[in-house]
N, C-alpha and C positions, 0 to 999 in steps of 0.2 A: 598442405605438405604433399608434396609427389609423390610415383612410386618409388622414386629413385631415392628419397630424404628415407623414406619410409625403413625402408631394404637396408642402405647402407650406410645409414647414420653418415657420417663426414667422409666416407672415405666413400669409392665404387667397390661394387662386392667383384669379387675375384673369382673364378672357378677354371675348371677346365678335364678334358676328358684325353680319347687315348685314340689313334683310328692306324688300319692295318687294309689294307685295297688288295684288289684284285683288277684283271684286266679281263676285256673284252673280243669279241670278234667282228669280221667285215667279210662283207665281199664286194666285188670286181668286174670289169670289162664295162663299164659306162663309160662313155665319150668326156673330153674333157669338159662339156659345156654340162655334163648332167654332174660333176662334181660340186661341192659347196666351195662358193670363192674363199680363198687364204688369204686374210688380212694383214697376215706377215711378208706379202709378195711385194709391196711397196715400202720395206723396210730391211736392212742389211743383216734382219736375221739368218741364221743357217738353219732353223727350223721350219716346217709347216706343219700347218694343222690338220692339212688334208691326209686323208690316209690311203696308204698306195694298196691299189685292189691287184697287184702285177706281181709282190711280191709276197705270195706266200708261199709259206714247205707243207710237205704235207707226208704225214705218217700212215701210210699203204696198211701197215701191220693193226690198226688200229683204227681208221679212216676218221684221220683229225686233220682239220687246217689249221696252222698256226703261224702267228708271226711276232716275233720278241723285240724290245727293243724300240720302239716307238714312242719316239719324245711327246709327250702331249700337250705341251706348249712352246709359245715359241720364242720367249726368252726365258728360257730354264736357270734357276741360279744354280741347279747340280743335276747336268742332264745325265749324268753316271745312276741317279736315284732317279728321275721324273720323267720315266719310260715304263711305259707299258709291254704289255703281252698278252696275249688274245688267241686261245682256243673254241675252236669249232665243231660239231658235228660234220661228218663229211657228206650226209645228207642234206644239210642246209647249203651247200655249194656248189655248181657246177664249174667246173676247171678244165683250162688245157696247158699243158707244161709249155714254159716258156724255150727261148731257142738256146739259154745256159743250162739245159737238161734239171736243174736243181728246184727252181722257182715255179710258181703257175699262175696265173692270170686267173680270178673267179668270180662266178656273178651267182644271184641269189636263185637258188631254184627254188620255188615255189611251191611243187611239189612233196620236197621230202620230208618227212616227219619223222623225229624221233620224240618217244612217250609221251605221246598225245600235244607235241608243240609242233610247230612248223618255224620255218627259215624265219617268220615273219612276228612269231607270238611267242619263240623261244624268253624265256625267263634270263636276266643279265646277271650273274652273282659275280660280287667282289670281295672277297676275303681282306678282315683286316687284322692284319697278324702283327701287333707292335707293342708287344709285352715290354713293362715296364715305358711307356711309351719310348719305345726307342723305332727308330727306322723299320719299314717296312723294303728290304730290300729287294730292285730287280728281281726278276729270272735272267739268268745270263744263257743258259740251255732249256732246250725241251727235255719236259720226263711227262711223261703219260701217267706215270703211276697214282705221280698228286694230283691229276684233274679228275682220274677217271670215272667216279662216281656221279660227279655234275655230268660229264658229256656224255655218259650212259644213259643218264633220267632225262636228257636234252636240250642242259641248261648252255648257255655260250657265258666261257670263264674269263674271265679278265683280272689280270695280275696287276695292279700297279705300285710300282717304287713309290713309296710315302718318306719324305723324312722326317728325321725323331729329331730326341736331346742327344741321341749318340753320334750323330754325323755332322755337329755343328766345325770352324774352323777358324781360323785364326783373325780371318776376314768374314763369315757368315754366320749366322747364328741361326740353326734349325728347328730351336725352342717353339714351341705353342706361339701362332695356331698354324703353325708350317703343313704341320702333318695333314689335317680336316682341309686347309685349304687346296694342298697338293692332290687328296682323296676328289675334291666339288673338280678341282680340276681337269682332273681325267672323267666323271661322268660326263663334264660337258665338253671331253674332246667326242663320246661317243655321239653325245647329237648332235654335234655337229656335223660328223660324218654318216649319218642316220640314213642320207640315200644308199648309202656306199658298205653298209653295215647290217649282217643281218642278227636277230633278236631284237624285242622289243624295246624301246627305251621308256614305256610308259610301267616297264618290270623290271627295274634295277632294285635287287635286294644285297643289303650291307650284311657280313656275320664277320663276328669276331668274339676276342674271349678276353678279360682281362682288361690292360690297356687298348688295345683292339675293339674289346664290346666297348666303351669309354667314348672311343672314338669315333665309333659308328655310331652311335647315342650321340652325339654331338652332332654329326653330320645330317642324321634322320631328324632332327629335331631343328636343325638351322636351315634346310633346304630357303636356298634365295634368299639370305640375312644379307643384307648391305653393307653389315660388317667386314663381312670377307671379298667385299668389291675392291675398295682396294689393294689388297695382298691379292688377288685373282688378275688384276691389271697390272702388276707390278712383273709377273712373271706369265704374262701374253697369253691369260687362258680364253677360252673361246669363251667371246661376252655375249654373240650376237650369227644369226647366222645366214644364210648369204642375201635370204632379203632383207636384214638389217634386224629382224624381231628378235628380241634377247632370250635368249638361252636360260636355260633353269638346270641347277643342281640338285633339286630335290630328288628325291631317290621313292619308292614305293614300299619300302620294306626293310624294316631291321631284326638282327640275329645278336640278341646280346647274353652273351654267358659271362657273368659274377663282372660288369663293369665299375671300375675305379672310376668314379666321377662326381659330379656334384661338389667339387673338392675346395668351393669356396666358401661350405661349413662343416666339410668333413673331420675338419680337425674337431671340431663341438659334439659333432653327431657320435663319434667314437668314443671321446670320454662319457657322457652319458650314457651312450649305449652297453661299452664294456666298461670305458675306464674306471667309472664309480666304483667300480664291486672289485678293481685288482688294488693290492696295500705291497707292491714290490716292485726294482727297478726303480723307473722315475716315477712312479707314484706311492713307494715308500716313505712313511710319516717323517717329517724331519727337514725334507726338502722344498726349494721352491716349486719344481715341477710338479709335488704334490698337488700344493697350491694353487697353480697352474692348472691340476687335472679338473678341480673342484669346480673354479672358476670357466672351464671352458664347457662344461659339464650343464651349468648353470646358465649358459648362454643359448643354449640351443634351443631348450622350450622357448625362449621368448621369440628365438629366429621360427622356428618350426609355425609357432600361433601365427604369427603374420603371411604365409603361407595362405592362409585362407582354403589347405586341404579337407574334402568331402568323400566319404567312401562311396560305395553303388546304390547307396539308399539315399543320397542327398545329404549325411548328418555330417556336420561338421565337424573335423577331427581336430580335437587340441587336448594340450597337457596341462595338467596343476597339480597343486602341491600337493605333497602326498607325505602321511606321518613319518615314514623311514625312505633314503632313498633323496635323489633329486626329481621331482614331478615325475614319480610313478602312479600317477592313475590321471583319469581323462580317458574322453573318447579316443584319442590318438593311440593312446595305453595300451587299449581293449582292444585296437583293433591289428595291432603290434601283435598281441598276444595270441589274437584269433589268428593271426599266419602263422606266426611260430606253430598253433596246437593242428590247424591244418596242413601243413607238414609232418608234423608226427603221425597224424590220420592217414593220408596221403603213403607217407614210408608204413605203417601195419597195413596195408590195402594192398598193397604194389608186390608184397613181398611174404615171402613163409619163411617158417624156421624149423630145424633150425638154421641161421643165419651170421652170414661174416660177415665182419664190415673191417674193410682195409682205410687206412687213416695215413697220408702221404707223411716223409718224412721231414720236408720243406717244401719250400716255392718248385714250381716247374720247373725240371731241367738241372735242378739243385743235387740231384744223386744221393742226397740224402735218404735212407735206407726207411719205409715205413714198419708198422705192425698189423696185425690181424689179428682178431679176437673173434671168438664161435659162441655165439646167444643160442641155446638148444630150445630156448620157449620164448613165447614173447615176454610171460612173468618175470624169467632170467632178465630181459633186456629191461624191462620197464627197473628192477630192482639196481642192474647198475647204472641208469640216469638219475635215482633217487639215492647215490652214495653216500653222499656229504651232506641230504636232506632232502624232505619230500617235496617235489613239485610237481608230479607228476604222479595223474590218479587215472587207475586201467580201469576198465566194463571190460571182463573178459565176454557178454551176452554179446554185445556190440561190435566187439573188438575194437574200442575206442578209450580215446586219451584224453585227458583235460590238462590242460596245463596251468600253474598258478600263479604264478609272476615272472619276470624279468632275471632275475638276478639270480636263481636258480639252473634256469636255460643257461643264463652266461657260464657262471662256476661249472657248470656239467657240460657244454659243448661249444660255446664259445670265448673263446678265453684273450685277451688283449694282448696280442703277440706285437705291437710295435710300442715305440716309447710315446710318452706325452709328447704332445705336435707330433701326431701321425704321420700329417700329410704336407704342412708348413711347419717346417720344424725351426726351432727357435734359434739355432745355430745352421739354417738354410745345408744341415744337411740329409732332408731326406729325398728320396725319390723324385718327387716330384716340384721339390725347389730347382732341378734341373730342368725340368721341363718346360719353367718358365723363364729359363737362363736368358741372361743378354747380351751374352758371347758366349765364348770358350772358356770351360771355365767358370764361371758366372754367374753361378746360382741365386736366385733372387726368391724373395716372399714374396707372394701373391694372394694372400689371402686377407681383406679388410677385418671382416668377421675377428677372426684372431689377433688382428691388432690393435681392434676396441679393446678385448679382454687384457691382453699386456698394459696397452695406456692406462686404464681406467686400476689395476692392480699393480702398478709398475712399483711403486712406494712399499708395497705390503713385499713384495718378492724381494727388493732389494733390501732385508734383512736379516734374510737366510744369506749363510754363510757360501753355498755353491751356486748365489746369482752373479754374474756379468751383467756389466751396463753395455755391453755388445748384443747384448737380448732383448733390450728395449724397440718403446717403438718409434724411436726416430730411426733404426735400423729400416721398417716398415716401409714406413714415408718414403726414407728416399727411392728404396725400389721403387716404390708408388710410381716414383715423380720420371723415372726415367722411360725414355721413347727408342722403340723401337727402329729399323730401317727402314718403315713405312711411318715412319714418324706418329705411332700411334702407341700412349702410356698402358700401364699393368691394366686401369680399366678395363680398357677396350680388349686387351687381349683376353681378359678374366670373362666378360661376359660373353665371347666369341666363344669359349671351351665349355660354359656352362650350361648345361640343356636346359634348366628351371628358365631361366632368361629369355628362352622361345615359349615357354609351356605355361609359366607362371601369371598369372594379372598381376604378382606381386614387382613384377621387375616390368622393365621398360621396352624390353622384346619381345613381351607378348602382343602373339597376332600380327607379328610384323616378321614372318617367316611362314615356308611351307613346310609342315612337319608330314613325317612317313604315314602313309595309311593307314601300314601295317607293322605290330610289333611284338615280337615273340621274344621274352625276359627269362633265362635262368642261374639261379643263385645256389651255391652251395650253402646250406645252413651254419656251417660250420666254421666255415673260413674267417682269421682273424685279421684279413686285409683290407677289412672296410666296414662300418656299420649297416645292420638290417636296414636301416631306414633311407639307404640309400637306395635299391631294385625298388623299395615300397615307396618311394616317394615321387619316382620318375614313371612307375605304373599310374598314380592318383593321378598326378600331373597331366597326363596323357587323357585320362580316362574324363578327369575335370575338363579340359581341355575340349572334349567333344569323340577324341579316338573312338572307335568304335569298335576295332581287334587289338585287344590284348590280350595275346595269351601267357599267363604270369605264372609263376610257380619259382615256390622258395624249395631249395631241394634236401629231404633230410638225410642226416650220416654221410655228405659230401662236401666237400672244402672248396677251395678254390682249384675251380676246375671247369672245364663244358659238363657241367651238371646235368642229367637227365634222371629223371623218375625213372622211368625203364626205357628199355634199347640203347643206341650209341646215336652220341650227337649229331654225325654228318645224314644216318639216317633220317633220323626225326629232322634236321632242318630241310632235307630235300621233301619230303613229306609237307613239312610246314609249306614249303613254297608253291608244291602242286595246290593246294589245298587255298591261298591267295589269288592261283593264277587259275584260279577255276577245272585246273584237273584231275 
């Protein structure tokens, strides 16, 4: 039996993640023979790939080069989205205004350094900002304000347009893996133009948050998948470059805070992880979604054991049965438990009291009003995590915590804020059945995982009184069965989104990709938008795998958010990055 029988019983496992970009800089005044040839020059496109070193602006008040707008391939299916924009130190450039007073012509100086980079060793960051997977749109204008801290530290920024599930249209469809492959596409319009461009390309680091982290998780983990050869040829991205040697997407570095991903068992990993322990909404006794929770609940350990996950000791992590509970105990259990309890170590380290902790009032951006509550002692704080029962035991000697199970931690800080089928929802409406849309409109299932568990429970469900036969899984199948405009099925698309499928021996993409060197992971502890086991299983994977930086941390008393232990996010990731790029 394969790994592919193994993994996905009858069907192919399904996932997919989230990605948000940024763009790059260049510079200028090389003759036309020292440019990279444009493969689009003998075709009726109106793009090239070459990038014009003539035409930058440049911010005097501020000393930036920039230039917006820069298609990076050269048959774009939505060149309004698949343009870039590329900020510069003004030290990395020397320039002479062109004869339109507005524009300058620029070439690398060698010389100028800003914080310990040069024109040549500058660090490459692209932000990938596409919450809720939705589009990561243009810059239509310069603003200094949002670059300023990368081009201070002396990173060159690169913006680029990604599309989502929100930009699809009547005739297009921008669903997964549009996004990751638009994101591979613009790193490799920058080596392409690598004579012509100054920063490194051996230091391209991805951040994002959310959908965003998702998606750079995806992208850092599929560097040069053949998967995405086609969808990269389809919209003329640089395969190859002027002496014919092919071109690589792989990136050096990822920035991931609280990613949605892994979402081709994320529906399973959520009801075991929260679902079990909520009795309201769709997992109120009485109903099939109940049913539903149990059963998908019950699915995940057996997914999880074929994993073949090991912690830093070599021991091999798996779950079994356990007297209350679905497979609460196991090595996997323990070692679940031991992040949860160093997180709590970690937040009494980090922090004195007394102590507030603000608690958002929804999703980002939601305006929803939060609360604040004041711990005067730590005893105060430890007494209201133990409300509703004790699971949590203080040393005040130590100032340490133990934690005692699962389901405790849930009831007290993480609570199942979404319905049964979190993430493939059974009537394809949640979130992310858009993302794997097949038009406008469109929403489809993509998850095999969960549609074992409806097949194999279809008979028991369809006797509660609130089931539809519109919730079965020939619903499943058919998505299954339809192709895309690269004529390629949910499979394919499902394992092009999902990072275990580069990282895992249990899937069929492993070691057939170049995954990021570097990967720095943070999670809010609290957030009910995805299960623990999702940052903890894309850390093993990496770390199984061979990675050798991972900087990991679950973060406690924070939700869904750029989590950090102490300081602000944009700090510690420019931090993180010196600290990769050796300064």
């Amino acid at each position: 039996m394969n790994r592919r029988t193994v993994i996905r019983g009858a069907t192919a496992v399904a996932a997919f993640a989230i990605a948000e970009g940024t763009a790059g800089a260049a510079f200028a005044g090389t003759s036309s023979s020292d440019r990279p040839s444009d493969p689009s020059s003998s075709t009726s496109s109106a793009y090239s790939l070459a990038f014009d070193s003539t035409a930058w602006s440049y911010d005097s008040a501020n000393d930036v080069y920039y230039q917006t707008g820069k298609v990076y391939v050269t048959d774009p299916a939505a060149p309004d989205i698949e343009n870039l924009s590329i900020y510069v130190p003004g030290a990395y450039l020397t320039a002479t205004a062109n004869d339109d007073g507005t524009t300058y012509t620029a070439t690398l100086d060698p010389k100028g350094t800003v914080g310990g980079y040069s024109g040549r060793t500058a660090p490459i960051v692209i932000p990938v900002n596409t919450p809720g997977y939705a589009a990561q749109k243009p810059a239509t204008s310069y603003s200094y304000s949002s670059v300023s801290q990368y081009l201070t530290a002396g990173h060159i920024y690169v913006w680029p347009g990604l599309r989502g599930r929100d930009t699809s249209t009547a005739t297009r469809s921008d669903a997964a893996p549009w996004g990751v492959t638009d994101l591979k596409a613009a790193v490799r319009f920058l080596r392409y133009n690598r004579s012509v461009l100054p920063g490194s390309t051996d230091d391209i680091v991805l951040f994002g948050m959310s959908g965003g982290g998702a998606q750079d998780t995806v992208a850092g983990a599929s560097g040069d998948s053949p998967l995405y050869h086609p969808y990269l040829r389809t919209i003329g991205a640089a395969m190859a470059d002027a002496q014919g040697r092919p071109l690589s997407d792989a990136v050096a570095g990822v920035m991931a805070w609280c990613p949605i991903t892994s979402l081709h068992e994320a529906n399973l990993s959520y009801e075991w992880n929260m679902g079990q322990f909520a009795s309201t909404g769709t997992r109120a006794s009485g109903t099939w979604t109940s049913a539903y929770s149990a059963d998908l609940a019950k699915a995940w350990p057996r997914y999880v054991n074929r994993l073949g996950l090991r912690d830093e000791h070599g021991r091999r992590l798996r779950l079994t049965e356990s007297g209350d509970g679905v497979h609460l105990a196991g090595s996997y259990y323990d070692h679940l438990i031991e992040v949860i309890t160093t997180s709590l170590n970690n937040f009494l380290s980090d922090n004195t009291f007394p102590y507030t902790i603000t608690t958002m009032g929804g999703p980002p951006g939601s305006g929803q009003p939060g609360s604040s509550t004041t711990y005067e002692t730590v005893d105060d704080y430890i007494a209201y995590l133990n409300t509703a029962g004790t699971w949590v035991t203080y040393d005040a000697a130590t100032n340490t915590a133990t934690v005692s199970g699962l389901e405790g931690f849930v009831n007290s800080q993480k609570n199942a804020s979404k319905p049964v089928g979190a993430f493939d929802g059974y009537s394809r409406g949640q979130t992310e059945n858009g993302v794997f849309a097949m038009g406008l409109n469109a929403p489809a299932h993509f998850a095999p995982l969960t549609r074992d568990v409806v097949k194999a429970n279809e008979a028991t469900y369809a006797t509660y009184s609130d089931w539809s036969s519109d919730y079965g899984s020939s619903a499943y199948d058919s998505d299954f069965a339809q192709k895309d405009s690269v004529g390629k099925d949910m499979a394919w698309r499902g394992d092009a989104y999902n990072p275990l499928y580069f990282l895992s021996p249990a899937f069929d993409g492993y070691r057939r990709s170049q995954p990021a060197r570097h990967w720095r992971i943070r999670t809010g502890i609290m957030q009910g938008d995805t299960a623990n086991t999702t940052e903890i299983n894309i850390r093993l994977a990496l770390q199984n795998y061979g990675i050798r930086d991972v900087d990991f941390a679950t973060v406690w008393a924070q939700g869904h958010t750029m989590a950090e232990r102490t300081g602000d996010s944009t700090t510690n990731f420019i931090s993180w990055v010196a600290s990769i790029t050796g300064k």
